[in-house]
MIKOLFI-338803 format. One record per residue (C-alpha): x, y, z; residue in one letter. Coordinates in nm, 3 decimals, padded with zeros to 5 digits, always signed. Example, Ala and Ser with C-alpha at 12.3 -4.5 7.8 and 13.67 -1.06 7.14 Angstrom:
BEGIN
(pt (+01.230; -00.450; +00.780); "A");
(pt (+01.367; -00.106; +00.714); "S");
***
This chain:
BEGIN
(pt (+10.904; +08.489; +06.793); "X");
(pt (+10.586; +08.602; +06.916); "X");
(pt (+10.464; +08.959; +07.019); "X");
(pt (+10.492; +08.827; +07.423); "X");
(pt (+10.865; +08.700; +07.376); "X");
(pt (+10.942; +09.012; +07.156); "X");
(pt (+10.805; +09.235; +07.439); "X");
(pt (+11.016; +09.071; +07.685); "X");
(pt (+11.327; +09.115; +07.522); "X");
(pt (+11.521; +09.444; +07.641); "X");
(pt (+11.554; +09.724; +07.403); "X");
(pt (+11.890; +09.708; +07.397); "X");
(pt (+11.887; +09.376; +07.293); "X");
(pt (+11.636; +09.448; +06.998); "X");
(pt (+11.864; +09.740; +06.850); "X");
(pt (+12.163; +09.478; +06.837); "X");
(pt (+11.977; +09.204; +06.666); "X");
(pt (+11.847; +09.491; +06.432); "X");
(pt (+12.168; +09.638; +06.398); "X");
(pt (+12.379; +09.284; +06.343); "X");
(pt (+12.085; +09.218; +06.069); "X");
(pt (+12.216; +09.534; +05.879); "X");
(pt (+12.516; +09.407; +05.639); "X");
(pt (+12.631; +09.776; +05.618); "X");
(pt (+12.636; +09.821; +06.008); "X");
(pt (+12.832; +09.533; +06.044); "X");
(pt (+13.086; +09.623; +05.784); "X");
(pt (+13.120; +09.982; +05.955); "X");
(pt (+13.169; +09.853; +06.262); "X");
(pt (+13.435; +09.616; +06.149); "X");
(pt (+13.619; +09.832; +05.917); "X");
(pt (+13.625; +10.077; +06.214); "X");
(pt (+13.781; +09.834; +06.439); "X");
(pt (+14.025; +09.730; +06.157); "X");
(pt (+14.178; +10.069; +06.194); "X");
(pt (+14.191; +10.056; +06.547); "X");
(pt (+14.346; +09.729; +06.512); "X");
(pt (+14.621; +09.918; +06.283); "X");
(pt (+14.644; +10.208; +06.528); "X");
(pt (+14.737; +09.996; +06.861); "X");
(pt (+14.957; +09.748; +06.594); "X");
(pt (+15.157; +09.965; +06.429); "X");
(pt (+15.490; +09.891; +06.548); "X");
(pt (+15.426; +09.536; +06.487); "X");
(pt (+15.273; +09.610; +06.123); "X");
(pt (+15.589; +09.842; +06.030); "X");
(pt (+15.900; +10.042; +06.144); "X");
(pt (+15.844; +10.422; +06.231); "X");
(pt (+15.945; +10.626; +05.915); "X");
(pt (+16.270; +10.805; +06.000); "X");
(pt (+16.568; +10.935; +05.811); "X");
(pt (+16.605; +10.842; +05.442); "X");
(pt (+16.593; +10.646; +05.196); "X");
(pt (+16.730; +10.489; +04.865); "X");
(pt (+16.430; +10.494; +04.669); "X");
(pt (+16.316; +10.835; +04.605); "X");
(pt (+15.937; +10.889; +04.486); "X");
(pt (+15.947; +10.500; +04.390); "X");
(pt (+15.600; +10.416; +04.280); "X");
(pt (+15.391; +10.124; +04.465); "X");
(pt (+15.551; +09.759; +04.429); "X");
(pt (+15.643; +09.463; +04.635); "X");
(pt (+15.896; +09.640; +04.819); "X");
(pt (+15.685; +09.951; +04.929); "X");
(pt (+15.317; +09.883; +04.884); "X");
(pt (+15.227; +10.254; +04.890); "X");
(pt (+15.533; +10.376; +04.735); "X");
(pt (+15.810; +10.666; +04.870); "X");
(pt (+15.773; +10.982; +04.939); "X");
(pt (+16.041; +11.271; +04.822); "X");
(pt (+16.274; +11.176; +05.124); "X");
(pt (+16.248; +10.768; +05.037); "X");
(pt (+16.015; +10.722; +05.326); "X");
(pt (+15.798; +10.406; +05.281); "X");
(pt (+15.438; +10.537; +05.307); "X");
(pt (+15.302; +10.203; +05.341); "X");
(pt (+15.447; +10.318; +05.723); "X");
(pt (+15.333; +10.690; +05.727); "X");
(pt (+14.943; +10.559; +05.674); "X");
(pt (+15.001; +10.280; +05.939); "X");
(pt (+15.147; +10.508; +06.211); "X");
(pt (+14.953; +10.793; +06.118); "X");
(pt (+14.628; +10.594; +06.208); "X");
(pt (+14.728; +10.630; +06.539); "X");
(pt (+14.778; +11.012; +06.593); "X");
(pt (+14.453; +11.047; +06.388); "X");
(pt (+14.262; +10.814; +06.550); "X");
(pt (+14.370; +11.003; +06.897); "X");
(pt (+14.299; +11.344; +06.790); "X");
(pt (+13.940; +11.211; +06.686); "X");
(pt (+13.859; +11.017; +06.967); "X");
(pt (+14.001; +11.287; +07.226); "X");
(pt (+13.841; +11.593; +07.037); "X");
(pt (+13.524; +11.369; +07.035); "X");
(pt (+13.531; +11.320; +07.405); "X");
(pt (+13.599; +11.644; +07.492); "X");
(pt (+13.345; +11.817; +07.260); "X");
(pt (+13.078; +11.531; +07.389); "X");
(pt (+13.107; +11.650; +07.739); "X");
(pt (+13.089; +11.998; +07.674); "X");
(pt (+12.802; +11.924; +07.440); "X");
(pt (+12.597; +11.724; +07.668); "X");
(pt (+12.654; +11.923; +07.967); "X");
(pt (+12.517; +12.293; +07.775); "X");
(pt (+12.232; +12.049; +07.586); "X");
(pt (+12.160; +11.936; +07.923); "X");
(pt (+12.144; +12.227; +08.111); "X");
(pt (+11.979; +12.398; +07.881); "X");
(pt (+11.664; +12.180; +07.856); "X");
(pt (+11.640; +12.110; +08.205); "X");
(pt (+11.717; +12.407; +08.412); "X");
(pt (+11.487; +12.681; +08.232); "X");
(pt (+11.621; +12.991; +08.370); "X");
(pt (+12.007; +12.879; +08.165); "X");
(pt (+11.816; +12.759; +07.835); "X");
(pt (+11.766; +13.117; +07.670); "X");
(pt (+12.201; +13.180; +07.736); "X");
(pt (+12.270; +12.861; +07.654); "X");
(pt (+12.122; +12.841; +07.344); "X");
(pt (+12.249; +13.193; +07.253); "X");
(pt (+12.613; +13.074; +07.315); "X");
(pt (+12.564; +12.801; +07.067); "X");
(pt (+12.369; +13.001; +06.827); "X");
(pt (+12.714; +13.227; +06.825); "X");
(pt (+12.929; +12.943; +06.822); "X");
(pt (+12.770; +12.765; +06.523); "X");
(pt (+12.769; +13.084; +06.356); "X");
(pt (+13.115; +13.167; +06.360); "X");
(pt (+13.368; +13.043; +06.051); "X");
(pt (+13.492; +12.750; +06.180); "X");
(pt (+13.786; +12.694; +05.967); "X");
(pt (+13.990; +13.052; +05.981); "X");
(pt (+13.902; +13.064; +06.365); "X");
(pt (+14.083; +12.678; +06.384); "X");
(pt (+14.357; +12.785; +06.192); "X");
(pt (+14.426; +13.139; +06.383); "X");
(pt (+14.397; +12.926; +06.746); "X");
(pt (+14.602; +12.620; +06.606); "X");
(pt (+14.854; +12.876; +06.459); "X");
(pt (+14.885; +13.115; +06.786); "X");
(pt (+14.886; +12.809; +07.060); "X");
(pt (+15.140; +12.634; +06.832); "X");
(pt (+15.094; +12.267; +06.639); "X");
(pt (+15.077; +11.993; +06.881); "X");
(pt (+14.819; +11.705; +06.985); "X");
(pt (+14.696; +11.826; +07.232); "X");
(pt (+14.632; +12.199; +07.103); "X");
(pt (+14.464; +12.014; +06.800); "X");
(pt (+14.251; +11.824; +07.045); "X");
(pt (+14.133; +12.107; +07.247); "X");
(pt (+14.090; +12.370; +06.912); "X");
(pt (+13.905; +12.088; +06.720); "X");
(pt (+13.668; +11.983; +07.018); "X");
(pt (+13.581; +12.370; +07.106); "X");
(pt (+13.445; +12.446; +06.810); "X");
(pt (+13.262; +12.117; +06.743); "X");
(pt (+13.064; +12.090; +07.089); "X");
(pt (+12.750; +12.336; +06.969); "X");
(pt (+12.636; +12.098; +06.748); "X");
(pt (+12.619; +11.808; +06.984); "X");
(pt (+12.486; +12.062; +07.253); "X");
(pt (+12.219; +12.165; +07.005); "X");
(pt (+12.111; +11.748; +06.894); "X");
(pt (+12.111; +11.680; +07.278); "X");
(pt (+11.910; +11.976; +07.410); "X");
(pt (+11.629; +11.865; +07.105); "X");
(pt (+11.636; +11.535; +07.269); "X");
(pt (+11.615; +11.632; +07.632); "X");
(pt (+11.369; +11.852; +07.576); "X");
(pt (+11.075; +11.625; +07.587); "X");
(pt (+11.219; +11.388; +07.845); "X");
(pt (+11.235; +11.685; +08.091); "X");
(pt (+10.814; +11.728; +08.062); "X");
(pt (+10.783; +11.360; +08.099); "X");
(pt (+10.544; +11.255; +08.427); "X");
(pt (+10.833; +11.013; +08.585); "X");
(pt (+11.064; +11.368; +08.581); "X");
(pt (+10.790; +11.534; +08.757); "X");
(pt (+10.727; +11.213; +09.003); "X");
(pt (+11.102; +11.209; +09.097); "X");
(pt (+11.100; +11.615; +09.159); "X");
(pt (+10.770; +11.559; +09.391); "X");
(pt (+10.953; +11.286; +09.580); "X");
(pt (+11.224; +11.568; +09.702); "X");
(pt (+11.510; +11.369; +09.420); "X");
(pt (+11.795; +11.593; +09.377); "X");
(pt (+11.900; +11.706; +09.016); "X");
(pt (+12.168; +11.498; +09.022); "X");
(pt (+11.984; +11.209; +09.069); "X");
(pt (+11.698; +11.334; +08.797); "X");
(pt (+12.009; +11.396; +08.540); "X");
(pt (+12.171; +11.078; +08.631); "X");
(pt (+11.888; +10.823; +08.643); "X");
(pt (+11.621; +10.978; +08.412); "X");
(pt (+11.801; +11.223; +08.145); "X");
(pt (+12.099; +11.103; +08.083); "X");
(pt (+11.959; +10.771; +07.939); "X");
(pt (+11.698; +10.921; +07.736); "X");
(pt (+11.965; +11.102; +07.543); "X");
(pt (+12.263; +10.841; +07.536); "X");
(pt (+12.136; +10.687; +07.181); "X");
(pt (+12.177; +11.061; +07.076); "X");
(pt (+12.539; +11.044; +07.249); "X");
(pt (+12.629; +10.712; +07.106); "X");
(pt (+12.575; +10.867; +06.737); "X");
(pt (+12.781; +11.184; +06.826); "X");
(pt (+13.069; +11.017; +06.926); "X");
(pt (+13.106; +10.846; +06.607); "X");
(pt (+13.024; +11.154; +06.394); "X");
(pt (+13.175; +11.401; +06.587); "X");
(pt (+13.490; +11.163; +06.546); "X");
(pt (+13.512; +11.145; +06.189); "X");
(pt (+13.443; +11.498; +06.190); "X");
(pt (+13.747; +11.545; +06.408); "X");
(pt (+13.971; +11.339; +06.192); "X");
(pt (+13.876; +11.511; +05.918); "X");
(pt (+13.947; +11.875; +06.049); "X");
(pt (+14.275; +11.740; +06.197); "X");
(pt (+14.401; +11.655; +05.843); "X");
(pt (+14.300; +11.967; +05.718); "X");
(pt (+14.507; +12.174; +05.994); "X");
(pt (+14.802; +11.934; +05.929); "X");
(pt (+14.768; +12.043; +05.547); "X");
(pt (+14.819; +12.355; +05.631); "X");
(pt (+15.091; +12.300; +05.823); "X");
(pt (+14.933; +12.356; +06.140); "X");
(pt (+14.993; +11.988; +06.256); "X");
(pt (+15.248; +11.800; +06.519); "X");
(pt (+15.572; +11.776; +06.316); "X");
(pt (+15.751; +11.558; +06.550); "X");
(pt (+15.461; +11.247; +06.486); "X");
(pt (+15.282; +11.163; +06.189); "X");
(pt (+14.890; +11.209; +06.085); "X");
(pt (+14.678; +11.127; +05.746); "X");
(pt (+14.692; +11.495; +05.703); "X");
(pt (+15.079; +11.517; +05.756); "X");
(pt (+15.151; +11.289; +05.527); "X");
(pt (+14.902; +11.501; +05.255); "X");
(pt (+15.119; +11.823; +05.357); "X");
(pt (+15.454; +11.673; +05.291); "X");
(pt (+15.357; +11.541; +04.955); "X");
(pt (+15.202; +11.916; +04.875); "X");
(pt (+15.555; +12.107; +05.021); "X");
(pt (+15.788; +11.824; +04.814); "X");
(pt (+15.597; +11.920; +04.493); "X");
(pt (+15.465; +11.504; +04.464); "X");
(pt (+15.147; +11.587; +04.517); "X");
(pt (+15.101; +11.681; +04.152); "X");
(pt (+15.388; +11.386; +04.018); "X");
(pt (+15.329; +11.099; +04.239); "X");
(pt (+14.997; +11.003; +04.276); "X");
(pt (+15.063; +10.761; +04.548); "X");
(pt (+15.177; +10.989; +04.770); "X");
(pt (+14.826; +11.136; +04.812); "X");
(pt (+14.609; +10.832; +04.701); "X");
(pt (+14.650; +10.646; +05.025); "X");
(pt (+14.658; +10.819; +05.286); "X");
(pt (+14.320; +11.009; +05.159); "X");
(pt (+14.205; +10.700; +05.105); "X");
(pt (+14.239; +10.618; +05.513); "X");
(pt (+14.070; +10.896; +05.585); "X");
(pt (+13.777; +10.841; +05.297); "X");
(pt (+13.734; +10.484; +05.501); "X");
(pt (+13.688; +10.666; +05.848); "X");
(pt (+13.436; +10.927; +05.734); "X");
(pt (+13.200; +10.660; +05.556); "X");
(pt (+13.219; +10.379; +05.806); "X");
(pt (+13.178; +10.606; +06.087); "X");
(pt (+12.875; +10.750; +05.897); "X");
(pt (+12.702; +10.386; +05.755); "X");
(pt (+12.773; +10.278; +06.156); "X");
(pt (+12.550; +10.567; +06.240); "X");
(pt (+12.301; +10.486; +05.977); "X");
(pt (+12.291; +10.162; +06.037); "X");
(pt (+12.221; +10.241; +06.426); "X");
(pt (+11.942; +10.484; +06.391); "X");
(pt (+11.787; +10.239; +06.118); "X");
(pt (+11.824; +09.990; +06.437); "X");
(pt (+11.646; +10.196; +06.703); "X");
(pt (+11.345; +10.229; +06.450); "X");
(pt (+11.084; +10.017; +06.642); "X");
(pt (+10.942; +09.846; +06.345); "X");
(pt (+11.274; +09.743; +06.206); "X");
(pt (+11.383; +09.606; +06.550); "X");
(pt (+11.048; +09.390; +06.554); "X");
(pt (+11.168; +09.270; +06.229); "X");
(pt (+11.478; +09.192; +06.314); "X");
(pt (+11.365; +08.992; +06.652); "X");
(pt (+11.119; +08.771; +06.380); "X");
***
């Protein structure tokens, strides 16, 4: 293709041919949407695991592909519906924390008189210890979904807040900014039509990271005990095999479902990889070629 045609092709355009030209992007992307697929499929994939069963701690075979647990629960159905109450905690921490992240990163670059507050609250915030402060709110406001939504998502905002404001920053100075603040535009309008894009390749890589992150944090609470008991997670699943004693015994009661969260964390981070590689001008050129 030559440099006229390449010029004339959008942006967002180039970054998907880029991206689709990266093998690992586009086995992130679908191993992501495999457990997706598994989260809105479960009750077609396998029954909810309730009650008990006949085979105690039976080991993987034909008849339970991931084994039992202590109870003679098929875990083959624990990962399966689990995907979906981990998948929701990580998506709706992620949300949350990405619109509390890029409304302080916003505000902060753009409105100069809230940028020196702003950017002490996330100082604090980032300095705080995350994990004892998740526990102690998870274990006061009591285990749910929703408390693990909200208690994940508060404290993983600063760090999107802090990536956006970086971003924003130069954007802000930019002569079209000034142009539209000449022409009488209101700040919504400047946010909307001029920031807001600059940043959203920023936003699109937080949502997947901040996800995983989420997902990751939720098993960790659920570990501890700090999870929803009345619906399953990865990380219930690890905390029943640790209170049983099979942790130790029965390897396949923690193999799997850490394995389901291992494939989260790394295709959510190879899709972000592979999608900063792809907004690299000179690999989209290459790509286009």
């Amino acid at each position: 293709m030559s440099g006229a045609d390449v010029a004339g092709v959008a942006p967002r355009v180039r970054t998907w041919r880029a991206f689709r030209a990266n093998p690992l992007g586009m086995v992130s992307v679908g191993m992501l949407l495999l457990l997706v697929m598994v989260a809105l499929a479960a009750p077609l994939i396998a029954d909810y695991p309730r009650g008990y069963g006949d085979d105690v701690l039976a080991a993987p075979s034909s008849a339970h592909w991931f084994g039992t647990d202590n109870l003679g629960r098929d875990i083959f159905a624990q990962v399966v519906w689990g995907t979906r109450t981990s998948l929701a905690v990580g998506l709706g921490a992620s949300a949350l924390a990405i619109v509390l992240g890029v409304a302080v990163g916003v505000g902060a670059a753009y409105f100069k008189r809230l940028d020196t507050a702003l950017g002490m609250l996330v100082d604090v915030m980032l300095s705080l210890p995350v994990l004892p402060l998740m526990i102690l709110v998870a274990a006061l406001a009591g285990p749910s979904v929703s408390t693990l939504v909200v208690v994940i998502a508060v404290f993983s905002w600063p760090e999107v807040a802090r990536v956006v404001r970086s971003q924003a920053m130069p954007v802000v100075t930019l002569s079209f900014v000034d142009a539209a603040h000449v022409m009488g535009a209101p700040n919504r309008w400047v946010l909307v039509r001029h920031i807001l894009p600059a940043v959203s390749p920023v936003i699109t890589v937080s949502v997947v990271l901040t996800a995983s992150r989420a997902v990751l944090s939720e098993a960790g609470l659920s570990f501890l005990g700090l999870g929803d008991p009345s619906s399953w997670s990865w990380g219930t699943v690890l905390y029943n095999a640790q209170r049983s004693g099979a942790l130790s015994s029965s390897w396949w009661t923690a193999l799997f479902p850490s394995l389901a969260i291992l494939v989260l964390v790394v295709a959510a981070t190879l899709c972000s990889l592979a999608y900063n590689d792809a907004r690299n001008p000179r690999n989209r050129q290459d790509a286009i070629r």
